[in-house]
N, C-alpha and C positions, 0 to 999 in steps of 0.2 A: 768745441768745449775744451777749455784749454785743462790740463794735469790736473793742476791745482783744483779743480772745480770735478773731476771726473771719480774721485775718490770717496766725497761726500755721495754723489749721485750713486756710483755703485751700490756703497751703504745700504740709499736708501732705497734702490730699489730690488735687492735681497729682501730687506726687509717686508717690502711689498709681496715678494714671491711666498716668504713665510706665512703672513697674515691671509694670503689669498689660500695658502697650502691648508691652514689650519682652520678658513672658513669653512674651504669646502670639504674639509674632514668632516665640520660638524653639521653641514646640510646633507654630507652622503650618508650621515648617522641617523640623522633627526627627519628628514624628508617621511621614508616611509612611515612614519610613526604620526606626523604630522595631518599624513592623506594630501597633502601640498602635489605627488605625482598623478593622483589621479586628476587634481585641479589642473595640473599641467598636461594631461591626455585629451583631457576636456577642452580645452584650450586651440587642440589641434596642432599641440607640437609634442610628437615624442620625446620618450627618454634620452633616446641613441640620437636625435636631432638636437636636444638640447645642450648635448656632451660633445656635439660636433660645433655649437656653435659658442661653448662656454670658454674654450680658449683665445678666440678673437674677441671677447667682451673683456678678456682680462688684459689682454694687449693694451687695448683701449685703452682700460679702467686705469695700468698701471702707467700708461702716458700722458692722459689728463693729472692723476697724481703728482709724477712729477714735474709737469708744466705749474700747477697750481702751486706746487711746493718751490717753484723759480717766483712765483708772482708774491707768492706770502712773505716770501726773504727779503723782495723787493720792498713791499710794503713793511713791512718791520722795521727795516734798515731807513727807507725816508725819514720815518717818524723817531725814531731814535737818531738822524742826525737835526732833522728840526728841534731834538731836545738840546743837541749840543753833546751827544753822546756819543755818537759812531766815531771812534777814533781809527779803526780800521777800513778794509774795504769792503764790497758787497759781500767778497768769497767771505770772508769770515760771519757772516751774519748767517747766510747759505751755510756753511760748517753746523754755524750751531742749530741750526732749524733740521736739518738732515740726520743729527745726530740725538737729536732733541725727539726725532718722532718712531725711538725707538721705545716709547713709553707706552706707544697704541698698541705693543701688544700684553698690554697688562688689562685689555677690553676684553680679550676670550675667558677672563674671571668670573665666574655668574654672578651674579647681581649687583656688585659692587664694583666689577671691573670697567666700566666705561667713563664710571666718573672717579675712580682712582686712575684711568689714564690720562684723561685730561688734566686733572691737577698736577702728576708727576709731571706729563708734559711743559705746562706752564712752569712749574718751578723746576725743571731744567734747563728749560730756553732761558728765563730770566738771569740763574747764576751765567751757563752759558753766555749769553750777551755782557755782563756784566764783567767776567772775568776776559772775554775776548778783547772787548773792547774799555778797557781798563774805565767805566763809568760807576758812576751811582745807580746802588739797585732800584730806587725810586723811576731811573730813567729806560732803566731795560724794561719794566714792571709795566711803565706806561707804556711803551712800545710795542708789548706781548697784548695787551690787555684793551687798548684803547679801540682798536680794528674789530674786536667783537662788540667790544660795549657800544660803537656806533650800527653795526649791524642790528643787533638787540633792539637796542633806539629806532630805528627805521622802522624794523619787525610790528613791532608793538605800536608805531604811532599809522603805520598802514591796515595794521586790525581796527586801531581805532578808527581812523577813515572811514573802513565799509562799514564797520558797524551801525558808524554815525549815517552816512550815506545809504544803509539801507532801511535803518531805522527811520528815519526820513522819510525814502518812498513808500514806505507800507503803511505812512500814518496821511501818507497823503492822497493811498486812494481807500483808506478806509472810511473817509468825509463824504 
């Protein structure tokens, strides 16, 4: 990982240790209260087992993050140069998506904080992109935005599928 690239990563994954610090603040508050430990005794894995094995899952968890956070920059950055937008290189796309997703900790908000951070999110990568990569906001906007609205699309026409497909077979052996 060359300098330039190692600074964003740091960022982001502080920022990971934070959000991971301040989850599990609120699951070591909220658990007992929950009855969540007894569902976990019952389960057949202790407390002290679960707390031996809760920092190898964050390992994990914060390495798939930013693997996924390399792939999402990747995909942002294609689409916004198929727009004609990317005037920069990858690192700067990566820049702003790293520095962009310090928005996820406005999630620990209750009840309004998950989707006030994906919005802030989104309208921070967009200026970000737009300002890095001296483009039109129309073109950062589809870049941000396009990636979920095809996932969305898949989502929803795959419910449609089974629904169709099952609806289907239960009208076909109700004959």
């Amino acid at each position: 990982m060359t300098g330039q690239l190692m600074r964003p990563t740091t960022f982001y994954l502080m920022l990971l240790v934070i959000q991971y610090a301040l989850a599990y603040l609120f699951y070591a508050i909220y658990i007992p209260f929950m009855g969540a430990s007894n569902d976990l005794q019952r389960s057949g894995i202790s407390v002290g087992m679960a707390e031996i094995i809760l920092p190898f899952g964050l390992l994990f968890l914060a390495a798939m993050a930013i693997g996924l956070n390399f792939i999402a920059a990747g995909i942002f950055h294609l689409i916004l140069k198929m727009l004609g937008g990317a005037t920069k290189s990858y690192e700067g796309t990566y820049k702003v998506l790293c520095y962009s997703n310090c928005a996820h900790l406005l999630a620990f908000v209750p009840c309004v904080g998950s989707i006030a951070a994906l919005i802030f999110f989104y309208i921070a990568s967009i200026i970000g992109l737009q300002k890095v990569h001296g483009t039109e906001t129309w073109k950062a906007a589809v870049a941000m935005i396009l990636p979920g609205a095809l996932c969305c699309l898949v989502l929803v026409g795959s419910f449609i599928f089974i629904a169709m497909a099952v609806s289907h077979g239960s009208s076909r052996y109700s004959d």
